[in-house]
Backbone atoms as SQL, in Angstrom:
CREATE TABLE atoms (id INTEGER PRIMARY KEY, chain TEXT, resi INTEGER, resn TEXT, atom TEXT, x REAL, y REAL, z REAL);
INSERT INTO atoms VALUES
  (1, 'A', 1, 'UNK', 'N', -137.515, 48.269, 113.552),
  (2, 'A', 1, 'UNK', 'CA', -136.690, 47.203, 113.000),
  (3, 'A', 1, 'UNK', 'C', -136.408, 47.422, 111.519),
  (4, 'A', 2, 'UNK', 'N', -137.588, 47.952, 110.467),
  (5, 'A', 2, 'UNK', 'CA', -137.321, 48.161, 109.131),
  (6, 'A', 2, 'UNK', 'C', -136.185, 49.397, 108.964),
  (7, 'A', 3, 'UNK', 'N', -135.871, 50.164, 110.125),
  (8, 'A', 3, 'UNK', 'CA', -134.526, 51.117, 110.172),
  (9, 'A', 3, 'UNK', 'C', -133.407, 50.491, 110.427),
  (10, 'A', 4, 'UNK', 'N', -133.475, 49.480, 111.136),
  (11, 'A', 4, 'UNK', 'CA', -132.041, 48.766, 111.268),
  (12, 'A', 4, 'UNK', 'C', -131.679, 47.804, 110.464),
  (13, 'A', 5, 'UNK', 'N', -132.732, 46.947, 109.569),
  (14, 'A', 5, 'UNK', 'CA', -132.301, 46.374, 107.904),
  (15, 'A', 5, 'UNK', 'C', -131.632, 47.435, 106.947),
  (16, 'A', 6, 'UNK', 'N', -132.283, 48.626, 106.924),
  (17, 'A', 6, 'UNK', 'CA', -131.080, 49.734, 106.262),
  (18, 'A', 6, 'UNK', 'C', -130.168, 50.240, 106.619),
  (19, 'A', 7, 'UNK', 'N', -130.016, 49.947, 107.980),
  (20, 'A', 7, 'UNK', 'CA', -128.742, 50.475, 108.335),
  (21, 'A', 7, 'UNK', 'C', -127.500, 49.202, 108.151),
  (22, 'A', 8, 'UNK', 'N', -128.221, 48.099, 108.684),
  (23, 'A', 8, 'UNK', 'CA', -127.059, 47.219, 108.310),
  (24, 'A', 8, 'UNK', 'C', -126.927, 47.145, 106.872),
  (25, 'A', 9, 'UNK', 'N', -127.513, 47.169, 105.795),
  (26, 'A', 9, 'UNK', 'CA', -127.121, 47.409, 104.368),
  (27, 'A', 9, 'UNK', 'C', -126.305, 48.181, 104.103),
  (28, 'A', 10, 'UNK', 'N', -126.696, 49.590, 104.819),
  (29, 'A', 10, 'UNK', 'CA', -125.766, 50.585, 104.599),
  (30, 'A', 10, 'UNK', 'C', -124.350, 50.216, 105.076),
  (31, 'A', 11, 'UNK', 'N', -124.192, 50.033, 105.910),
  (32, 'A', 11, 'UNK', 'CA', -122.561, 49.572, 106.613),
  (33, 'A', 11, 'UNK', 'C', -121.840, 48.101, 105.935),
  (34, 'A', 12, 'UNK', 'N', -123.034, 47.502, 105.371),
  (35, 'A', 12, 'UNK', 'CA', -122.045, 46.154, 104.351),
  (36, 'A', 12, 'UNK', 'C', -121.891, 47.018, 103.293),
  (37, 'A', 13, 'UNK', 'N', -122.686, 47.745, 102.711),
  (38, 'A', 13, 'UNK', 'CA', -122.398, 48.352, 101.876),
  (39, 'A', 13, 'UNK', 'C', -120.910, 49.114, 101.815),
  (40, 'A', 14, 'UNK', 'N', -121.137, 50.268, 102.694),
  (41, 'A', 14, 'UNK', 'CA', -119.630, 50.710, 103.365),
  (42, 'A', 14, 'UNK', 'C', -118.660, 50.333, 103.443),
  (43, 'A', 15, 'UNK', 'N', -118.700, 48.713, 103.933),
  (44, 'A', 15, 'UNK', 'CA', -117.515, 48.288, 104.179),
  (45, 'A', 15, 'UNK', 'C', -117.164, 47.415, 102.714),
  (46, 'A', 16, 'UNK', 'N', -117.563, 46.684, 101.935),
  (47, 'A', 16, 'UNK', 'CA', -117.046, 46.554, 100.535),
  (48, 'A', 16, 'UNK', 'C', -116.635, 47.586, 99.961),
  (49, 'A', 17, 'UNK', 'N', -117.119, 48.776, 100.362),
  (50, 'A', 17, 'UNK', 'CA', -116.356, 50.065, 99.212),
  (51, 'A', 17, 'UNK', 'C', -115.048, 50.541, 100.178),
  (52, 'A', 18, 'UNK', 'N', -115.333, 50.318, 101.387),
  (53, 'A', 18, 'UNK', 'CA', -113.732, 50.232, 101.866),
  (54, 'A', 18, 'UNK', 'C', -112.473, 49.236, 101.818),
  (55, 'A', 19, 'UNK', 'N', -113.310, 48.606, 101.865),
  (56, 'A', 19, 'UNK', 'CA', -112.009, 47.244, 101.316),
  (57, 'A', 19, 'UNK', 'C', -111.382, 47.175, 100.033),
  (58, 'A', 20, 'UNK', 'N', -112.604, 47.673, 99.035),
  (59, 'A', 20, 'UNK', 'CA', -112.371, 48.237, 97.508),
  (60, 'A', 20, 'UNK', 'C', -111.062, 49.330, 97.540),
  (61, 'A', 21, 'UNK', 'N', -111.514, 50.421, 98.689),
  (62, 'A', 21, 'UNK', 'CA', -110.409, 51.345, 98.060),
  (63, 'A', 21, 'UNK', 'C', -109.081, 51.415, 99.223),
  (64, 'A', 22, 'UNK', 'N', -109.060, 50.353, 99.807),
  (65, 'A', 22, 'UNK', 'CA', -108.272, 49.562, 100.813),
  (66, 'A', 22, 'UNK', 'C', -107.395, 48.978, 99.637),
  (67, 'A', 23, 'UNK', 'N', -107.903, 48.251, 98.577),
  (68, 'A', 23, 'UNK', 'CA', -107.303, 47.452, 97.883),
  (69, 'A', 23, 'UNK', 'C', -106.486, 48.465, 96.906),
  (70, 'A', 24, 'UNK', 'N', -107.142, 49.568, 96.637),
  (71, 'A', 24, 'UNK', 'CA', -106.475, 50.517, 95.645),
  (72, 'A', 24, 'UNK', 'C', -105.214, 50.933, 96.398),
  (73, 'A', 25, 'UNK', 'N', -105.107, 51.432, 97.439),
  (74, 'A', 25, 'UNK', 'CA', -104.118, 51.664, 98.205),
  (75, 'A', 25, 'UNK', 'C', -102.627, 51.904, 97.410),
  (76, 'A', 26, 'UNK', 'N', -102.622, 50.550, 96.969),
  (77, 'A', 26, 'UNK', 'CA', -101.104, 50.225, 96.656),
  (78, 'A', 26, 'UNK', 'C', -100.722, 50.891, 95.210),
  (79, 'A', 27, 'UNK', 'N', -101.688, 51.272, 94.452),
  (80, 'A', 27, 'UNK', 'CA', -101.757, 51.744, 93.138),
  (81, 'A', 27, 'UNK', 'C', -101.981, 53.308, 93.251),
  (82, 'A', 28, 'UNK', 'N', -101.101, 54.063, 93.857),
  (83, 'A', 28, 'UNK', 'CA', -101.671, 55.214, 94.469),
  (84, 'A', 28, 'UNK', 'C', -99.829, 55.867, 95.142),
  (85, 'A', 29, 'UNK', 'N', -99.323, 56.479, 94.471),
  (86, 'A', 29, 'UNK', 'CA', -97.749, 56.396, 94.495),
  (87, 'A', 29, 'UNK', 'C', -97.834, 58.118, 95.552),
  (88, 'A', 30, 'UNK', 'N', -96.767, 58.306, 96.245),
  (89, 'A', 30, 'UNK', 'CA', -96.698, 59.272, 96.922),
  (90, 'A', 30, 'UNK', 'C', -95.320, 59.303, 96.974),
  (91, 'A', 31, 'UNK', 'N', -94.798, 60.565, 97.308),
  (92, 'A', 31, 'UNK', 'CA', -93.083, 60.574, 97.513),
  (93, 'A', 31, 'UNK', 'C', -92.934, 61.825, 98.712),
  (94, 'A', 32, 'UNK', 'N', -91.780, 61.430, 98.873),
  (95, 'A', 32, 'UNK', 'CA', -91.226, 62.584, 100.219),
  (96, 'A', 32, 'UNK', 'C', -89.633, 62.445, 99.607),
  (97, 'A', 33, 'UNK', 'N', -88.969, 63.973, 99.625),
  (98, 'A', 33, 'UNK', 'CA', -87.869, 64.183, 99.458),
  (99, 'A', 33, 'UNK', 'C', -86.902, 65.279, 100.480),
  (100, 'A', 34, 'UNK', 'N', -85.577, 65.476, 100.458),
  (101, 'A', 34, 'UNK', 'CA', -85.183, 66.074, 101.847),
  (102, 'A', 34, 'UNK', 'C', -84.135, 66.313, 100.438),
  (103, 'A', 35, 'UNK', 'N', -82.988, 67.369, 101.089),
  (104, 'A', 35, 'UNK', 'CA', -81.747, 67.914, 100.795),
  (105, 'A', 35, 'UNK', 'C', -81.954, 68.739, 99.468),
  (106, 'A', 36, 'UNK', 'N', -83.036, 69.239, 98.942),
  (107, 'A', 36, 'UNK', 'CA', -83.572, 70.210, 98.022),
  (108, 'A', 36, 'UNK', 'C', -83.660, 69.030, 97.229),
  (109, 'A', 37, 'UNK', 'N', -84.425, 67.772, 97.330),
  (110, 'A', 37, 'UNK', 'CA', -84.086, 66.797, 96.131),
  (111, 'A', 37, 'UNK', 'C', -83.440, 66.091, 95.803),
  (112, 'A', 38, 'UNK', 'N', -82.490, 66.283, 96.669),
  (113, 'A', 38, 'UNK', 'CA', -80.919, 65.431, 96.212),
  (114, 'A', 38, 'UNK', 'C', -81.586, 64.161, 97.165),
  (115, 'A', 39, 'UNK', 'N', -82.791, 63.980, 98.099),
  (116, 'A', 39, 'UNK', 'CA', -82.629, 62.298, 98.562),
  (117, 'A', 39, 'UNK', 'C', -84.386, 61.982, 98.202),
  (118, 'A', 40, 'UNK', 'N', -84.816, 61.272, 97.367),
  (119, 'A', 40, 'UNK', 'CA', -86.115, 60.994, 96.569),
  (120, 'A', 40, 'UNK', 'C', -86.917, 59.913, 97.182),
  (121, 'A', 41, 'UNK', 'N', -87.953, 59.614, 97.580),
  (122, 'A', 41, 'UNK', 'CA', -88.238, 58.624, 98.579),
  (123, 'A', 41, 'UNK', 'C', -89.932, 58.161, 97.626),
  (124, 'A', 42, 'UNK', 'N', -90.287, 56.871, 96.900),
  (125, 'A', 42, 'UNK', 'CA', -90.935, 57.251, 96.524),
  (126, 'A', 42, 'UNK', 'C', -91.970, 56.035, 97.208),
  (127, 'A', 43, 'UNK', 'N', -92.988, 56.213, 97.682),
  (128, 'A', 43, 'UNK', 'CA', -94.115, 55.274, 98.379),
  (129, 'A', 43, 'UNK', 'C', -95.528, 54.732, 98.069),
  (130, 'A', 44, 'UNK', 'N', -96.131, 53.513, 98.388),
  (131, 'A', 44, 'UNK', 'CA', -97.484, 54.011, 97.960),
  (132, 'A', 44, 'UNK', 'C', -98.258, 54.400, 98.964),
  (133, 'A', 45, 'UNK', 'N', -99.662, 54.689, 99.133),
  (134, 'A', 45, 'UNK', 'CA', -100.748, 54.664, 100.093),
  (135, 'A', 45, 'UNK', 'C', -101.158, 53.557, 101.316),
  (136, 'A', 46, 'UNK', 'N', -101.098, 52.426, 100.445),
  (137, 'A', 46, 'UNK', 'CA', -100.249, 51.900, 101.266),
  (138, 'A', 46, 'UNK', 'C', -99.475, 51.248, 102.756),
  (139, 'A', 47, 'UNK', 'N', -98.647, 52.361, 102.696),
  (140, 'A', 47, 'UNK', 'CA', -97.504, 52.736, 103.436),
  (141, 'A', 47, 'UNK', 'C', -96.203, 51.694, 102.913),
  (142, 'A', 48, 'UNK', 'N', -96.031, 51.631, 101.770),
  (143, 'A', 48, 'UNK', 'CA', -94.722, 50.294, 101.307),
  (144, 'A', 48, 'UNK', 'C', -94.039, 51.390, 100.269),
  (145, 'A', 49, 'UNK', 'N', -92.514, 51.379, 100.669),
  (146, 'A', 49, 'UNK', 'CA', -91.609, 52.054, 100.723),
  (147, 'A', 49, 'UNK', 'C', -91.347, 51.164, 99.069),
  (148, 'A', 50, 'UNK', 'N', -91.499, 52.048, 97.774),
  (149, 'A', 50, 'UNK', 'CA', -91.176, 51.350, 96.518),
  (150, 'A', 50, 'UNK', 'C', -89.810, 51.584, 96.036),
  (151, 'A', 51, 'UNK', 'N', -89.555, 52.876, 95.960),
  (152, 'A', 51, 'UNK', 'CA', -88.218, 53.300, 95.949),
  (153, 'A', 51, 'UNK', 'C', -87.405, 54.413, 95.979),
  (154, 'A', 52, 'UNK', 'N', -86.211, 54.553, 96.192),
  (155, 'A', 52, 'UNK', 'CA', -85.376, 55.376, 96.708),
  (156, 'A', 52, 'UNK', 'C', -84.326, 55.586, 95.889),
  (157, 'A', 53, 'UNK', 'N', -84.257, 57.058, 95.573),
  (158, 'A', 53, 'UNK', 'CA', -83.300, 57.873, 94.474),
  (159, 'A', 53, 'UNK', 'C', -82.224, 58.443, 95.238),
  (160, 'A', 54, 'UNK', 'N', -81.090, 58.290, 94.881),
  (161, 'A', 54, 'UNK', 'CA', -79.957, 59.180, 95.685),
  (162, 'A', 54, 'UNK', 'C', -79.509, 59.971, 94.326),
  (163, 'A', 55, 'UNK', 'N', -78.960, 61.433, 94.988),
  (164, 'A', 55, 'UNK', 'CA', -77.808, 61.957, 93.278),
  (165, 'A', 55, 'UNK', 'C', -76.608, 61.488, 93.845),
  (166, 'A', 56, 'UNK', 'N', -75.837, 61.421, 92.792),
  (167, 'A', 56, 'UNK', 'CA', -74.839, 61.105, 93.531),
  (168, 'A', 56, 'UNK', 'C', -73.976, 62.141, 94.108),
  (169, 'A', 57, 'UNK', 'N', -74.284, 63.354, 94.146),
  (170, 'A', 57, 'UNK', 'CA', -73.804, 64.600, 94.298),
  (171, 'A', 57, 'UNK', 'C', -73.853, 64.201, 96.467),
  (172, 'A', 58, 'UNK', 'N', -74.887, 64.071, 96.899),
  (173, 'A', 58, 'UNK', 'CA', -75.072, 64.028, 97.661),
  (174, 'A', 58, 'UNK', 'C', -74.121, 62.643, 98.482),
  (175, 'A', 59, 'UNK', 'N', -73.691, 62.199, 98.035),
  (176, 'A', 59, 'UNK', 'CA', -72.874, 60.808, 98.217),
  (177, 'A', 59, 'UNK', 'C', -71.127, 61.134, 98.299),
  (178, 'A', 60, 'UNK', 'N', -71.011, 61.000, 100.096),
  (179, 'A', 60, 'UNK', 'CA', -70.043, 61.983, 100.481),
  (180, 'A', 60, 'UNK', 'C', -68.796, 60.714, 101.258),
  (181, 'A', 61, 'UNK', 'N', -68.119, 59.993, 101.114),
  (182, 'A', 61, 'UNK', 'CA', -67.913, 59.104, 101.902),
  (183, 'A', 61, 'UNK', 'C', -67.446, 59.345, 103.645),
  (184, 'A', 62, 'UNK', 'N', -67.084, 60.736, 102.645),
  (185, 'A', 62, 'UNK', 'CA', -66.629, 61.409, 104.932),
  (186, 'A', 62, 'UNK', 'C', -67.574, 62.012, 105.433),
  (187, 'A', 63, 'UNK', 'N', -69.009, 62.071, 104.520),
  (188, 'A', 63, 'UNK', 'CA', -70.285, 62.526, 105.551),
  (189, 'A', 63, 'UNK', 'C', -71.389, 61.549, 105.337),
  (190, 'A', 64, 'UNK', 'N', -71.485, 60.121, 106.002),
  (191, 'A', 64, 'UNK', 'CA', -71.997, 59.545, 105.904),
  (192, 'A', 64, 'UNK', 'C', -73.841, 59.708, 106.164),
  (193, 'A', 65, 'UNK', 'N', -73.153, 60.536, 107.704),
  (194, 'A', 65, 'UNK', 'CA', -74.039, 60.644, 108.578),
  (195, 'A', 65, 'UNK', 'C', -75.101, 61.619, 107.957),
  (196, 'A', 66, 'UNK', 'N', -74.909, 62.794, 107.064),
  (197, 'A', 66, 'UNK', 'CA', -75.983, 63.597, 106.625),
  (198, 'A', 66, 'UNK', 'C', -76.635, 63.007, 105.323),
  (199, 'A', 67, 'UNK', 'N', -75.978, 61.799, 105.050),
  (200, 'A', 67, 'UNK', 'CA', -76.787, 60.859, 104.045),
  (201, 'A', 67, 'UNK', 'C', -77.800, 60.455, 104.300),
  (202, 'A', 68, 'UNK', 'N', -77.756, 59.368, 105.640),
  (203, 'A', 68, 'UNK', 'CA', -78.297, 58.883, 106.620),
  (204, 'A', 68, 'UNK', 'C', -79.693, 59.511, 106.754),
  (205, 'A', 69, 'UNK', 'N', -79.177, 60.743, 107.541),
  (206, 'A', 69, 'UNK', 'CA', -80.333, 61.808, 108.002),
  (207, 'A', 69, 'UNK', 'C', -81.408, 62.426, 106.606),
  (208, 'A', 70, 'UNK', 'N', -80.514, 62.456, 105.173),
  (209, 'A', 70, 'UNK', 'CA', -81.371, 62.609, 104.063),
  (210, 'A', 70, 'UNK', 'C', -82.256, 61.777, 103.754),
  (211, 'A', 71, 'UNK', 'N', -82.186, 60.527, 103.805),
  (212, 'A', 71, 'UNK', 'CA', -82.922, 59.286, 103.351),
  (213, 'A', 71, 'UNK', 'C', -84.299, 59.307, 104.634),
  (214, 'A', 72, 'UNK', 'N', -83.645, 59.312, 105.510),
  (215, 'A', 72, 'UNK', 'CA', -84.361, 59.179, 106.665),
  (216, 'A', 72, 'UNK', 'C', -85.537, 60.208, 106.900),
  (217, 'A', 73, 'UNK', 'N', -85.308, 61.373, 106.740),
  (218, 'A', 73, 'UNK', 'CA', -86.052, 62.382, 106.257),
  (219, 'A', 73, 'UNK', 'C', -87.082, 62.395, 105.221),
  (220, 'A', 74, 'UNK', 'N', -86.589, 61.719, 104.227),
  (221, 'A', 74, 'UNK', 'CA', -87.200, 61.473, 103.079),
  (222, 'A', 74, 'UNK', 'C', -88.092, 60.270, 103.268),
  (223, 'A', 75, 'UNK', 'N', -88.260, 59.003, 103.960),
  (224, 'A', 75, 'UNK', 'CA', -88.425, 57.833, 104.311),
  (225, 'A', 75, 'UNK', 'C', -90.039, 58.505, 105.150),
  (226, 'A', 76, 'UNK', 'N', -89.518, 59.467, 106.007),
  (227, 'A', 76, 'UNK', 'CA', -90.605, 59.865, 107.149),
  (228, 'A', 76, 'UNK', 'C', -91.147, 60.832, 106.083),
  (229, 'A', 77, 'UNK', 'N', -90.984, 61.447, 105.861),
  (230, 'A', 77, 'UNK', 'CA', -91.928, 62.779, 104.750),
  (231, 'A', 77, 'UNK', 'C', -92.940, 61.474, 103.929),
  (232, 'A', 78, 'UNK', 'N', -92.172, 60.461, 103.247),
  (233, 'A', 78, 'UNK', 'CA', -93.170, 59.590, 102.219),
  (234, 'A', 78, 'UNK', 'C', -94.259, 58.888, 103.109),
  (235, 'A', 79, 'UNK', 'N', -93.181, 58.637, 104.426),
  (236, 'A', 79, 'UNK', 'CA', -94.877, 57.495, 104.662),
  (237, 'A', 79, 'UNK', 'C', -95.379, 58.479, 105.428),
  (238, 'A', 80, 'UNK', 'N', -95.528, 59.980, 105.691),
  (239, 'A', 80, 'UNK', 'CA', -96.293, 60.608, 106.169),
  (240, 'A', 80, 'UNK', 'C', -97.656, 60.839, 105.067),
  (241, 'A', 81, 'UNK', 'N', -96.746, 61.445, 103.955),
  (242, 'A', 81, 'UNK', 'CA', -97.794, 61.584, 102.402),
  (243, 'A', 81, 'UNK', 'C', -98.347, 60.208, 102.293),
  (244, 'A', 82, 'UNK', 'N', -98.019, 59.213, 102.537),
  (245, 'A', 82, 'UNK', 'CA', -98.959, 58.044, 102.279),
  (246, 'A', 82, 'UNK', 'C', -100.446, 58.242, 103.263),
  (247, 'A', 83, 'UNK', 'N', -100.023, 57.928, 104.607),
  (248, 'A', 83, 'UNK', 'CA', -100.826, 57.824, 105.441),
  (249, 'A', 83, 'UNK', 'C', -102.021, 58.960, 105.346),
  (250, 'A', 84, 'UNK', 'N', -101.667, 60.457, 105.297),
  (251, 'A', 84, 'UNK', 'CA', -102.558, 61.495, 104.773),
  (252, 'A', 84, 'UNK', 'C', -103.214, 61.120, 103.378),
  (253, 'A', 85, 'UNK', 'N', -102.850, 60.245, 102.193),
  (254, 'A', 85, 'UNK', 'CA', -103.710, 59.989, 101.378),
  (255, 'A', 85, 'UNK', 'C', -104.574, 58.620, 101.462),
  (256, 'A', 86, 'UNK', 'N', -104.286, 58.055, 102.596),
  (257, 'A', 86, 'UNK', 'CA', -104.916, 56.660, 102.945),
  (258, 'A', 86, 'UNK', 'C', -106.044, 57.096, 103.585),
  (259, 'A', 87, 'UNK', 'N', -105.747, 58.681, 104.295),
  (260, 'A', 87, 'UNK', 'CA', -107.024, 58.841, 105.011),
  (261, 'A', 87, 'UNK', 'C', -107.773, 60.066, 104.383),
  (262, 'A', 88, 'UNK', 'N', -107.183, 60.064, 103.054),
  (263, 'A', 88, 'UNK', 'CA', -108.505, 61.140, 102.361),
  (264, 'A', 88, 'UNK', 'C', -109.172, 60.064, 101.538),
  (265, 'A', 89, 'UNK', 'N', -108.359, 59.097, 101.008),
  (266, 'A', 89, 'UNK', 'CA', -108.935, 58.080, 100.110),
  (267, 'A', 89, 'UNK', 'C', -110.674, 57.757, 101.612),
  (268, 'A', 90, 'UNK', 'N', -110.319, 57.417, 102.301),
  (269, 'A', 90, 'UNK', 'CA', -111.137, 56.435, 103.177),
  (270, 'A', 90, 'UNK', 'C', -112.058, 57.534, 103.700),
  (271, 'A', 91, 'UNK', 'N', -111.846, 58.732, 103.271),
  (272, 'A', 91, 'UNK', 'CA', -112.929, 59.702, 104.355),
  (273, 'A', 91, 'UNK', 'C', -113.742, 59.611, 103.042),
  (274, 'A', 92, 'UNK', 'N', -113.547, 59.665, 101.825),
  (275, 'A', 92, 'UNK', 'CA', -114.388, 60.065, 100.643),
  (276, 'A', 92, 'UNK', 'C', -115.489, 58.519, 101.054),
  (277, 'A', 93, 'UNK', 'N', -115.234, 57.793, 101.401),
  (278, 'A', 93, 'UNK', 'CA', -116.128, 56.534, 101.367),
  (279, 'A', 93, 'UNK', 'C', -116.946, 56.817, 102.978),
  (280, 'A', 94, 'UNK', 'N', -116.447, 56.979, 103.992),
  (281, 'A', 94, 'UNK', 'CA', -116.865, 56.889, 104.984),
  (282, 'A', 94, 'UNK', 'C', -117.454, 58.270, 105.480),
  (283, 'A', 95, 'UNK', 'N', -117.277, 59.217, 104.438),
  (284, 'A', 95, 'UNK', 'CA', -117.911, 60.692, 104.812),
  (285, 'A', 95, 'UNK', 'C', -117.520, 61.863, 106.096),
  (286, 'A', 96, 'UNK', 'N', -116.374, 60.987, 106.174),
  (287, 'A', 96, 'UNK', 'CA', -115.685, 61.677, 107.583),
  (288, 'A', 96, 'UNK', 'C', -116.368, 60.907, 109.136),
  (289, 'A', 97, 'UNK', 'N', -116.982, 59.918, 108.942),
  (290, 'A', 97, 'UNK', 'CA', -117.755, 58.984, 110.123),
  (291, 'A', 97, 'UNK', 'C', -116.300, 58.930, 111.235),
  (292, 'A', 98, 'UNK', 'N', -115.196, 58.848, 110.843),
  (293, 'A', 98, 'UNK', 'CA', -114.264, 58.516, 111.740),
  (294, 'A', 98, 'UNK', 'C', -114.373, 59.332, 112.989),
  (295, 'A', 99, 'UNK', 'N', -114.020, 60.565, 112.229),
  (296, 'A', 99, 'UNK', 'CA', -113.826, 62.093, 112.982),
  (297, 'A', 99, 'UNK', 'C', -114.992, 62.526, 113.525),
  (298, 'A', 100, 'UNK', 'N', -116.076, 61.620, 112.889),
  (299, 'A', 100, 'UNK', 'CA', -117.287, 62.269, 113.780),
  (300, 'A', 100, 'UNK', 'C', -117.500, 61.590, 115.245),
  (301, 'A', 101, 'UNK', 'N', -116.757, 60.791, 115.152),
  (302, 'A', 101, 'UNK', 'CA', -117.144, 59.744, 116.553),
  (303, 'A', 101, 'UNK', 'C', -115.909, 59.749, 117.119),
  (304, 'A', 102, 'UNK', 'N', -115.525, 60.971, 117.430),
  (305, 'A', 102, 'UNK', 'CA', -114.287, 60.995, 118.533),
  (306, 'A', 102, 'UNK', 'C', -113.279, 60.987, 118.289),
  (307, 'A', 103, 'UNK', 'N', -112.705, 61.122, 116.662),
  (308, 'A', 103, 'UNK', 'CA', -111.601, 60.749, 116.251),
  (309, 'A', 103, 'UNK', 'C', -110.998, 59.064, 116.428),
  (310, 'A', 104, 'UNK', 'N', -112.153, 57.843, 116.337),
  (311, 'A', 104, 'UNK', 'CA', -112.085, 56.715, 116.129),
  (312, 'A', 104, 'UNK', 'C', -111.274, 56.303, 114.954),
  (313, 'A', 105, 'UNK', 'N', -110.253, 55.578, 115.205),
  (314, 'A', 105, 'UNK', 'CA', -109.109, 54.707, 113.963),
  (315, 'A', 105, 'UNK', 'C', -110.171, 53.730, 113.256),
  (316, 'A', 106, 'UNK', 'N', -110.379, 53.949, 112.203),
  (317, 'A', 106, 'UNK', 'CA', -110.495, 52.108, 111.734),
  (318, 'A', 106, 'UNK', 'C', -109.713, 51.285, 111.836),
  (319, 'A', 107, 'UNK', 'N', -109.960, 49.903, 111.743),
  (320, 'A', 107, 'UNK', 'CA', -108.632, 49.225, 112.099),
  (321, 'A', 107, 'UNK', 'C', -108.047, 49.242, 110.656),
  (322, 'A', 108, 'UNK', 'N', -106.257, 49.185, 110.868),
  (323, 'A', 108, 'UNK', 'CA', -105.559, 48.807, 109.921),
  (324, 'A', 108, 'UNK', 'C', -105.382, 50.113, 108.993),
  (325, 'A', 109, 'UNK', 'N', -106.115, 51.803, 109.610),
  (326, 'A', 109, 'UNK', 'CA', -105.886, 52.553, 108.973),
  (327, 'A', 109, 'UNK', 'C', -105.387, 53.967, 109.774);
């Protein structure tokens, strides 16, 4: 029983320093870009889409559609870089526990 008072310490413990860097999340900027740059996508950790750069070079009115596909590109590249730094942020706290147990999600991450 005196092993399972430290273990539950350990895991409240755990989980305040995850919620801690749960909370950092948003302060933690990531970007994804498509068309050599010409479409800028900039995000946090997160996953909240802050903002979006066009050149105007790229701003075609008779090719709408490869605009479209630039942003969109750029949109998926950022919240990909988010999500990969949401889950290095959270492995540094949790020591890789996720991946050790089967590739288990935390919730909400």
């Amino acid at each position: 029983m005196k092993n399972m008072g430290g273990l539950i310490k350990q895991a409240q413990k755990m989980q305040k320093e995850m919620e801690r860097v749960s909370a950092n999340l948003i302060n933690i900027q990531v970007e994804g870009t498509a068309g050599g740059g010409m479409v800028t996508v900039t995000a946090n950790a997160a996953q909240e889409l802050k903002e979006i750069k066009i050149d105007p070079e790229v701003v075609d009115p008779e090719d709408v559609e490869m605009l479209e596909d630039l942003v969109l590109a750029a949109v998926n590249q950022a919240l990909e870089n988010a999500k990969s730094r949401a889950e290095e942020e959270m492995s540094q706290v949790t020591g890789g526990l996720p991946n050790m147990m089967g590739g288990m999600k935390l919730p909400g991450f």
